[in-house]
Each structure stands twice: as structure tokens, then as C-alpha cells.
N, CA, C and O atoms as CSV, one atom per row, in Angstrom:
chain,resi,resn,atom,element,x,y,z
A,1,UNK,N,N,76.837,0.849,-23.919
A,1,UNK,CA,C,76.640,-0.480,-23.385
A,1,UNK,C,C,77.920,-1.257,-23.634
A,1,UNK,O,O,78.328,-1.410,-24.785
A,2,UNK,N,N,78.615,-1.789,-22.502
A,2,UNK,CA,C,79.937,-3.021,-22.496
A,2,UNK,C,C,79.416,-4.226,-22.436
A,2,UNK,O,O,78.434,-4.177,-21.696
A,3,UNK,N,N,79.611,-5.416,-22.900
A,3,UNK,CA,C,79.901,-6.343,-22.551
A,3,UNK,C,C,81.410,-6.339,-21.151
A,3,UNK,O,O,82.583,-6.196,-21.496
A,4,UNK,N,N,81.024,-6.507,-19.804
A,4,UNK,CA,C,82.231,-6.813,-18.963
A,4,UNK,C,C,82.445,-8.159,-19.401
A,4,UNK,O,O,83.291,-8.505,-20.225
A,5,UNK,N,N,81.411,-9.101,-18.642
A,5,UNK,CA,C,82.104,-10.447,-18.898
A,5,UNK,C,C,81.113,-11.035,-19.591
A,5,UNK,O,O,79.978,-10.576,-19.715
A,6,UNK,N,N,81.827,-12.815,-20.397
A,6,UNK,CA,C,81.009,-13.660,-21.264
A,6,UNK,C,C,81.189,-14.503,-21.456
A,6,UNK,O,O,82.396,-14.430,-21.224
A,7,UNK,N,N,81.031,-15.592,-21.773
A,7,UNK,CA,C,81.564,-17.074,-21.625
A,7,UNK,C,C,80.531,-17.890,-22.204
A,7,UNK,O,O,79.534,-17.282,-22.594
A,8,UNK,N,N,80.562,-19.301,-22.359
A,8,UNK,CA,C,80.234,-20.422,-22.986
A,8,UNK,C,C,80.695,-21.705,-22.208
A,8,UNK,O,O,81.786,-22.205,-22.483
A,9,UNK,N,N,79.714,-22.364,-21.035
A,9,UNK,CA,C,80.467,-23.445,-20.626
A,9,UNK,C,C,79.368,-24.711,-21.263
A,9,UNK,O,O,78.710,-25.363,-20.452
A,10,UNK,N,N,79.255,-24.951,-22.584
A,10,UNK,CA,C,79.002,-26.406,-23.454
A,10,UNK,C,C,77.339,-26.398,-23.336
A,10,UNK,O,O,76.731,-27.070,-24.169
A,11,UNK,N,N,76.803,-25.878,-22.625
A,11,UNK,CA,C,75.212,-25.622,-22.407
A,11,UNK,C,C,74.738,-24.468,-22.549
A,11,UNK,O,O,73.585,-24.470,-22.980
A,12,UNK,N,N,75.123,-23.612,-22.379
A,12,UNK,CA,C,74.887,-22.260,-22.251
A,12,UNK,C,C,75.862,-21.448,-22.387
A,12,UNK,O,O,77.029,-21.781,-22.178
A,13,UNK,N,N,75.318,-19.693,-22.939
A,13,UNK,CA,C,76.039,-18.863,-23.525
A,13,UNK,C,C,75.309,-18.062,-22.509
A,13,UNK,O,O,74.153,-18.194,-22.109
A,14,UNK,N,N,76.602,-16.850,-22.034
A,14,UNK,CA,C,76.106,-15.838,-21.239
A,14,UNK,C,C,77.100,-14.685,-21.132
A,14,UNK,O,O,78.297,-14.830,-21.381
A,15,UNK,N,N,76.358,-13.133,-20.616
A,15,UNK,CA,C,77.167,-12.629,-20.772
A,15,UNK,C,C,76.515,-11.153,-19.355
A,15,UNK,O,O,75.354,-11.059,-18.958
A,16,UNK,N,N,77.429,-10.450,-19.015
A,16,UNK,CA,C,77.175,-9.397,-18.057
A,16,UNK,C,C,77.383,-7.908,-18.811
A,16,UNK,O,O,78.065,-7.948,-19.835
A,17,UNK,N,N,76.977,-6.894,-18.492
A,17,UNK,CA,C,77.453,-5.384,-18.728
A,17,UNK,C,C,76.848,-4.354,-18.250
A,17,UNK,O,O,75.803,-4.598,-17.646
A,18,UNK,N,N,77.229,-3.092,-18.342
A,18,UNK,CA,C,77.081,-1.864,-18.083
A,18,UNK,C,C,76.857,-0.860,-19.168
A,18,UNK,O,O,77.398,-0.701,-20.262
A,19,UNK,N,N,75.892,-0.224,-18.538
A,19,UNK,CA,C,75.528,1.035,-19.374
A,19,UNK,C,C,75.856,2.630,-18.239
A,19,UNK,O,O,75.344,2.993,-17.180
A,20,UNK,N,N,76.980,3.251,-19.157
A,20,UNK,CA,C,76.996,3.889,-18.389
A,20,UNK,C,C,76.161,5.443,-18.877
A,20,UNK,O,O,75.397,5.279,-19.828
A,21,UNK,N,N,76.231,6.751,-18.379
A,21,UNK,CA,C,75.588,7.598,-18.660
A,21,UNK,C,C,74.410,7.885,-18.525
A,21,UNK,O,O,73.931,9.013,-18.644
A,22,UNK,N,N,73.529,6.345,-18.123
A,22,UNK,CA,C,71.938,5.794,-18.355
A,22,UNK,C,C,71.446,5.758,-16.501
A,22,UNK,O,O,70.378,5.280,-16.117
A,23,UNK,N,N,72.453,6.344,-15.616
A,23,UNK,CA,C,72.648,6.287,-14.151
A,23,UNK,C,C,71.166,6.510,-13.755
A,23,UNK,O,O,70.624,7.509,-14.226
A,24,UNK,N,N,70.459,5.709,-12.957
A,24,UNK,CA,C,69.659,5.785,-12.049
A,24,UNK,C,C,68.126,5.589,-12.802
A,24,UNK,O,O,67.104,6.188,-12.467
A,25,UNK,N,N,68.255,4.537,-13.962
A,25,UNK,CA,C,67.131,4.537,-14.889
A,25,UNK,C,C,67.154,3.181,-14.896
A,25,UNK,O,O,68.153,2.530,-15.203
A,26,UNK,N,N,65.852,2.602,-14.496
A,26,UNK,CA,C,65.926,0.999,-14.391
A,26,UNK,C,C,64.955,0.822,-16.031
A,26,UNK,O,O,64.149,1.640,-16.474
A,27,UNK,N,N,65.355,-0.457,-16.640
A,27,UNK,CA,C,64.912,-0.706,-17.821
A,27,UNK,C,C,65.454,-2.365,-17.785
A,27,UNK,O,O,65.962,-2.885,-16.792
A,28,UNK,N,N,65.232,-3.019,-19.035
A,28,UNK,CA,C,65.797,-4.507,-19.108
A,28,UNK,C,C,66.645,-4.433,-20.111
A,28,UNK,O,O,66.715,-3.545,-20.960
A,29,UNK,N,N,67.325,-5.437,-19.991
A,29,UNK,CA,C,68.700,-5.845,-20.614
A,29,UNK,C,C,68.348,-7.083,-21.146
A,29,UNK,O,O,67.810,-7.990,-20.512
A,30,UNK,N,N,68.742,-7.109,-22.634
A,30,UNK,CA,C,68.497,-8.497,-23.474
A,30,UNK,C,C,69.878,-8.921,-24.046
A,30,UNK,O,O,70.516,-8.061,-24.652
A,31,UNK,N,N,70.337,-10.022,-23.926
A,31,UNK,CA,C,71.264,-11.069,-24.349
A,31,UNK,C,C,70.321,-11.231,-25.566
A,31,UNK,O,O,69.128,-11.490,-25.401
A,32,UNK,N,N,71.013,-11.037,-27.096
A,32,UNK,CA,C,70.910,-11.889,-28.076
A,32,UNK,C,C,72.007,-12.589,-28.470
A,32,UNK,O,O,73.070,-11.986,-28.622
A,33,UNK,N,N,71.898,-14.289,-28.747
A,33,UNK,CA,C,73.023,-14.649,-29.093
A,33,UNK,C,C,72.768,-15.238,-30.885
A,33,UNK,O,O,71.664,-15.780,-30.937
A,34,UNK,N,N,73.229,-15.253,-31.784
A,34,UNK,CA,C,73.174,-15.696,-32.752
A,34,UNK,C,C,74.724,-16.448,-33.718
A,34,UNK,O,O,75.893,-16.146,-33.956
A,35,UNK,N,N,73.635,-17.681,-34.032
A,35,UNK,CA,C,75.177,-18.734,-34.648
A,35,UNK,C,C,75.042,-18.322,-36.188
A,35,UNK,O,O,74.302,-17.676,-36.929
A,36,UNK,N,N,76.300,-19.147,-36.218
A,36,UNK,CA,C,76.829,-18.696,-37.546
A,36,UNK,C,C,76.060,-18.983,-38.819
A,36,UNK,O,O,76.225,-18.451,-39.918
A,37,UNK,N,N,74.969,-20.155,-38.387
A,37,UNK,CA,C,73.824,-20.395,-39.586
A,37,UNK,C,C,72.853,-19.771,-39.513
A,37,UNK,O,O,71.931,-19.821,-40.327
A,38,UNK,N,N,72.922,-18.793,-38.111
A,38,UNK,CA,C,71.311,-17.585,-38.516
A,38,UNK,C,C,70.367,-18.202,-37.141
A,38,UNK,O,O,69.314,-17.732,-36.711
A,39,UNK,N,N,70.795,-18.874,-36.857
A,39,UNK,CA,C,69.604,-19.596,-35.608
A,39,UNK,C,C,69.624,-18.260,-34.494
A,39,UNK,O,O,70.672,-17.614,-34.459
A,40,UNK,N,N,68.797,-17.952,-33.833
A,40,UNK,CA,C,68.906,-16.729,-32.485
A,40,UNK,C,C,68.038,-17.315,-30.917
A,40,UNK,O,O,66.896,-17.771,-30.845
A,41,UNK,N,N,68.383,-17.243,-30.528
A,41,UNK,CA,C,68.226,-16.990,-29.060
A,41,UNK,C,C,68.108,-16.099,-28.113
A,41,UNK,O,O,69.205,-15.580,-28.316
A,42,UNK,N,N,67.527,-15.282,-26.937
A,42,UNK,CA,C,67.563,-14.293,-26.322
A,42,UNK,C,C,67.167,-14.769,-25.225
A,42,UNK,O,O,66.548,-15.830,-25.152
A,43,UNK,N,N,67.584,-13.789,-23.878
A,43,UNK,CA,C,67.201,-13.896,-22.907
A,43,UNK,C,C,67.291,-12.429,-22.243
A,43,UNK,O,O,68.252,-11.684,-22.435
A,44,UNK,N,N,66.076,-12.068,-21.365
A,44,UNK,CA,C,66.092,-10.756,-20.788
A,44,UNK,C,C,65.459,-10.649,-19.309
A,44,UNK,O,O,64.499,-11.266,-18.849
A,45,UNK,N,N,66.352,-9.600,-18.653
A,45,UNK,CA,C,66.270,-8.931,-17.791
A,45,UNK,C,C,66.355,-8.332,-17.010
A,45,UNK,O,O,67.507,-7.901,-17.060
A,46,UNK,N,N,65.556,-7.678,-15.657
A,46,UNK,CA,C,65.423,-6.277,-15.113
A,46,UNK,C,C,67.281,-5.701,-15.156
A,46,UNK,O,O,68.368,-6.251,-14.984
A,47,UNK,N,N,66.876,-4.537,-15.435
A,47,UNK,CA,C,68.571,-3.990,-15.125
A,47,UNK,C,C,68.353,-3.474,-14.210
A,47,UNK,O,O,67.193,-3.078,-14.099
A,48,UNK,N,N,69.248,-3.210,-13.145
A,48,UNK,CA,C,69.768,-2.778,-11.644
A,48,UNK,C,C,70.747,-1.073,-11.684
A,48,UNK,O,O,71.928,-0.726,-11.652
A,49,UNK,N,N,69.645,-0.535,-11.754
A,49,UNK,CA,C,70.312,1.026,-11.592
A,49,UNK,C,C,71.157,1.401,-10.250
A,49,UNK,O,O,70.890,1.156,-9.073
A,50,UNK,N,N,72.343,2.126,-10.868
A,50,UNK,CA,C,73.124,2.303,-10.040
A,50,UNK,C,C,73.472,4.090,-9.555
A,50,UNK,O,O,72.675,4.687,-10.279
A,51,UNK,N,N,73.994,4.839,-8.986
A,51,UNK,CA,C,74.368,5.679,-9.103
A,51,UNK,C,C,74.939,6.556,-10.295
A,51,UNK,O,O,74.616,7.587,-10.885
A,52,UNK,N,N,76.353,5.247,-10.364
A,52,UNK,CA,C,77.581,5.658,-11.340
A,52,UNK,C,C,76.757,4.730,-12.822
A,52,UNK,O,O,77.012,5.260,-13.904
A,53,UNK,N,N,76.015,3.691,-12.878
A,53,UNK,CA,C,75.403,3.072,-13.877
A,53,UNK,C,C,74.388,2.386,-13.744
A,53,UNK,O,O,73.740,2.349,-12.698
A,54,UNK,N,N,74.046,1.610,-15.009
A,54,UNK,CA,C,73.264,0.328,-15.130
A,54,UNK,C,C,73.705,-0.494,-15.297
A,54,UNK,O,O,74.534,-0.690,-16.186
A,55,UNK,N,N,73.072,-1.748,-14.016
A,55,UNK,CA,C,73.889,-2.961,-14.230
A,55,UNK,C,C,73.289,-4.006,-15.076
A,55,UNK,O,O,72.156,-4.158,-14.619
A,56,UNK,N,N,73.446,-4.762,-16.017
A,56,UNK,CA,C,72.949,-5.548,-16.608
A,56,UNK,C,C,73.353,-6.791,-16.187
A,56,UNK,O,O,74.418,-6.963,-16.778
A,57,UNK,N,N,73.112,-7.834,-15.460
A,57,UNK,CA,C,73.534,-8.544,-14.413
A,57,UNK,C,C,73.973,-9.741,-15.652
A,57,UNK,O,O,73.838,-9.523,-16.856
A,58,UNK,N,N,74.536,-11.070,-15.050
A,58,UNK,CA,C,74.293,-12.227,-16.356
A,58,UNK,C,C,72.922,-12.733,-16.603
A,58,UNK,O,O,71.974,-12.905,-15.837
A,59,UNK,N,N,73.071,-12.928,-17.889
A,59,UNK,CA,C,72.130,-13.395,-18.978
A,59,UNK,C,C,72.580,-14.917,-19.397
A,59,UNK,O,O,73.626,-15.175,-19.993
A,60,UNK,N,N,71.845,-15.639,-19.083
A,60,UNK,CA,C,72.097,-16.958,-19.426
A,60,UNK,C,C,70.777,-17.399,-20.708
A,60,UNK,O,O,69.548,-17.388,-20.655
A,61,UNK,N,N,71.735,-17.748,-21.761
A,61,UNK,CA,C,70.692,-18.179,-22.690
A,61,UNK,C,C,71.314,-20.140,-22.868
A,61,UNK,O,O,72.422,-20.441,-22.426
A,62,UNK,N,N,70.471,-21.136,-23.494
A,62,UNK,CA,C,70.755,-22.226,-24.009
A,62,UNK,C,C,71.343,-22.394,-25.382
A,62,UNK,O,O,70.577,-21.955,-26.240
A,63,UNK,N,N,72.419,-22.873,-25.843
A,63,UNK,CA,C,72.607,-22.582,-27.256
A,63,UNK,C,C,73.535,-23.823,-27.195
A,63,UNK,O,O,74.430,-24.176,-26.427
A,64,UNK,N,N,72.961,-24.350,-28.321
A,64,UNK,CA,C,74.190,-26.206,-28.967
A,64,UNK,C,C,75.424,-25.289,-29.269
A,64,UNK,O,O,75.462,-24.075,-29.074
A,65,UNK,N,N,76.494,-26.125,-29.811
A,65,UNK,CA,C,77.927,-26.089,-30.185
A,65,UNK,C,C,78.050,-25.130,-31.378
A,65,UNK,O,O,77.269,-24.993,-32.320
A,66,UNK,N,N,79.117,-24.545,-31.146
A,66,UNK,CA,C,79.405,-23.417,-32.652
A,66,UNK,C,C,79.985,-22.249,-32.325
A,66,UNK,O,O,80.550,-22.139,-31.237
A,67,UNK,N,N,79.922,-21.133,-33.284
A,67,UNK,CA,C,80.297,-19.886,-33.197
A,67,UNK,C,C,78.950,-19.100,-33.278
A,67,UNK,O,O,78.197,-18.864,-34.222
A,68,UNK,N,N,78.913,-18.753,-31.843
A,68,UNK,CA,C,78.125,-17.873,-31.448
A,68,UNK,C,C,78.488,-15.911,-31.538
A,68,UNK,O,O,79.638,-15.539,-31.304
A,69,UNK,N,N,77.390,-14.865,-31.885
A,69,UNK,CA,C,77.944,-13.898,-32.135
A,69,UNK,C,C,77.150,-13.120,-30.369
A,69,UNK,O,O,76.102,-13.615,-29.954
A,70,UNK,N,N,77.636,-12.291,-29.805
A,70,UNK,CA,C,76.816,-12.071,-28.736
A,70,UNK,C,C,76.362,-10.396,-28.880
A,70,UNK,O,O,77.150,-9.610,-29.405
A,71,UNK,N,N,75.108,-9.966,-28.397
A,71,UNK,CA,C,74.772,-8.598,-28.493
A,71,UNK,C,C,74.400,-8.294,-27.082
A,71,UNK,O,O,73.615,-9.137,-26.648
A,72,UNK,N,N,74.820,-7.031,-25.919
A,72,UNK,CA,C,73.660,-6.881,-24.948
A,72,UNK,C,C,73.014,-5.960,-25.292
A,72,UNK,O,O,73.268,-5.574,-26.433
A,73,UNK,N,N,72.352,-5.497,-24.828
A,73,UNK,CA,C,71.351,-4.665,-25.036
A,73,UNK,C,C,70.742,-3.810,-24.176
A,73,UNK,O,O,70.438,-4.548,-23.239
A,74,UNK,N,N,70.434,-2.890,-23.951
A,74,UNK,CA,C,69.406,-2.049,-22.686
A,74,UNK,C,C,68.350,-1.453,-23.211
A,74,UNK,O,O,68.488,-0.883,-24.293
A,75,UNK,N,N,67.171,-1.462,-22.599
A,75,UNK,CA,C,66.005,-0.202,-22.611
A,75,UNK,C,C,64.975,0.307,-21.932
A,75,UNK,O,O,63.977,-0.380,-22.147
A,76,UNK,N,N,64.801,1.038,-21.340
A,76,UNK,CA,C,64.108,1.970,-20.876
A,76,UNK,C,C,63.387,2.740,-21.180
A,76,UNK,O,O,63.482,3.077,-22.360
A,77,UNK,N,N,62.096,3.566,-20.181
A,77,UNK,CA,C,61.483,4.864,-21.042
A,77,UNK,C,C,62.424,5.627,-22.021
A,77,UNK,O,O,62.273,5.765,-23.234
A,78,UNK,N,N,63.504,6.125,-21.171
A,78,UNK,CA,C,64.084,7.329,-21.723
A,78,UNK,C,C,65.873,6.790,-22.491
A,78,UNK,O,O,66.762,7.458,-23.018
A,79,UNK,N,N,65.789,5.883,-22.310
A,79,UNK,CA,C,67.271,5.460,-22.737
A,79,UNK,C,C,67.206,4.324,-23.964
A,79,UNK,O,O,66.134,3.896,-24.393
A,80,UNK,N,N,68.327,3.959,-24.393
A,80,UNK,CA,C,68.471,2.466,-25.166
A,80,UNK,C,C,69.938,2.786,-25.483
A,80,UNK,O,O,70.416,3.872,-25.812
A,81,UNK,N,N,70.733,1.243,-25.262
A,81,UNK,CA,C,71.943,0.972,-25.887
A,81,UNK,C,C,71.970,-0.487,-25.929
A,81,UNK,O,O,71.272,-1.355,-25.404
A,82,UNK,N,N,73.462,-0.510,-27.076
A,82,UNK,CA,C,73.600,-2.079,-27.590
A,82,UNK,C,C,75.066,-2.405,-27.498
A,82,UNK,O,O,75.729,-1.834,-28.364
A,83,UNK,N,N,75.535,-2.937,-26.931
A,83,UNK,CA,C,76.995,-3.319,-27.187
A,83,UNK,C,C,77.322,-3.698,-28.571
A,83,UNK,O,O,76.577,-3.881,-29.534
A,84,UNK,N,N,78.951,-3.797,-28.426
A,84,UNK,CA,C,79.333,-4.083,-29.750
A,84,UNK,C,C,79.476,-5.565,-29.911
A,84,UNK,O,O,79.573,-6.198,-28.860
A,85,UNK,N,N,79.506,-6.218,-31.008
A,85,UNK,CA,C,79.367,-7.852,-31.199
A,85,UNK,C,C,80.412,-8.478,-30.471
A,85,UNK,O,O,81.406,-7.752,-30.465
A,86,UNK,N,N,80.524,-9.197,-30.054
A,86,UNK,CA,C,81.107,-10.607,-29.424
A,86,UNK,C,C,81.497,-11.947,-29.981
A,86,UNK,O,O,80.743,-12.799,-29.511
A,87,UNK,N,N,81.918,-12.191,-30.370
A,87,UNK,CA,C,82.146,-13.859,-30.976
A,87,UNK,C,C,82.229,-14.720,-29.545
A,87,UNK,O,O,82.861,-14.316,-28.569
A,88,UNK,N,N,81.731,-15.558,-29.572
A,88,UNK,CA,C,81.874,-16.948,-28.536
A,88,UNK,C,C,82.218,-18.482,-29.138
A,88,UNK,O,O,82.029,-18.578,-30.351
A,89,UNK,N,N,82.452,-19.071,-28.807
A,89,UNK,CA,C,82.656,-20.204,-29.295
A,89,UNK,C,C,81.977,-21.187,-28.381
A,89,UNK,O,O,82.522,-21.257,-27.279
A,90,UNK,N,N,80.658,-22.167,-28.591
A,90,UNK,CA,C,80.343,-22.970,-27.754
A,90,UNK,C,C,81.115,-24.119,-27.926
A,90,UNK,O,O,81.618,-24.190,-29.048
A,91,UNK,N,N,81.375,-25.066,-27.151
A,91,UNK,CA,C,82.077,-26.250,-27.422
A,91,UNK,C,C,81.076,-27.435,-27.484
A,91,UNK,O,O,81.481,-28.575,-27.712
């Protein structure tokens, strides 16, 4: 699982990715975002199977100002992956 893209525009934290290897297996994709005092947030859903992958489309979660850490996530019957952490910075 990648994080491609991710961002923070002052309201919201979000982020896109791919799972590759997981080709032609639809499952959901969860955005966890968590700040630096422990607070969490999530948002999930359907992933978009592809040939060459899984798309995990953007994930828009709500999150106040700070240093945000970001996780995606995938799962399915037969699959599961997690990207690696992210730092964000909300403004």
C-alpha cells in the first residue's frame, strides 16, 4: 500500500493510494489520521480494482490544526495492506 498523494488544506486532511499485487480484488480503503496528542479520526472507502491495481481513491477526513500522522489502509476477503506513516501538518 502507497500513499500517492496527501495534503491538508486548514479543514481537512486527505490522502489517495495504491495497492499493488492485490489486482482485481475490490475491498475498502481507510484513511486514519492521528495528532500528535493521540486524538484519531478515520474515513473509509470502496476501493476501485484495477487490472494492474487497487485504487484507493481520496479520503477526506475533518481534523483542527497540528501535526497530523497519516495511515492508508486496504481490506478485502483475501488481501490487507497499510502504508507507511505520513506526517501532515494542518494549518
Amino acid at each position: 500500500m502507497t500513499i500517492v498523494n496527501f495534503g491538508a488544506d486548514g479543514q481537512s486532511l486527505w490522502a489517495s493510494g495504491l495497492v499493488t499485487g492485490a489486482a482485481g480484488t475490490d475491498g475498502t480503503c481507510t484513511l486514519t489520521a492521528t495528532a500528535s496528542d493521540g486524538r484519531v479520526v478515520s474515513g473509509t472507502i470502496a476501493a476501485s480494482a484495477t487490472p494492474a491495481a487497487v485504487n484507493c481513491g481520496s479520503i477526506s477526513v475533518r481534523a483542527t490544526s497540528g501535526e497530523w500522522t497519516l495511515v492508508l489502509s486496504y481490506a478485502s476477503s483475501t488481501a490487507a495492506a497499510s502504508s507507511a506513516p505520513t506526517t501532515v501538518s494542518q494549518p
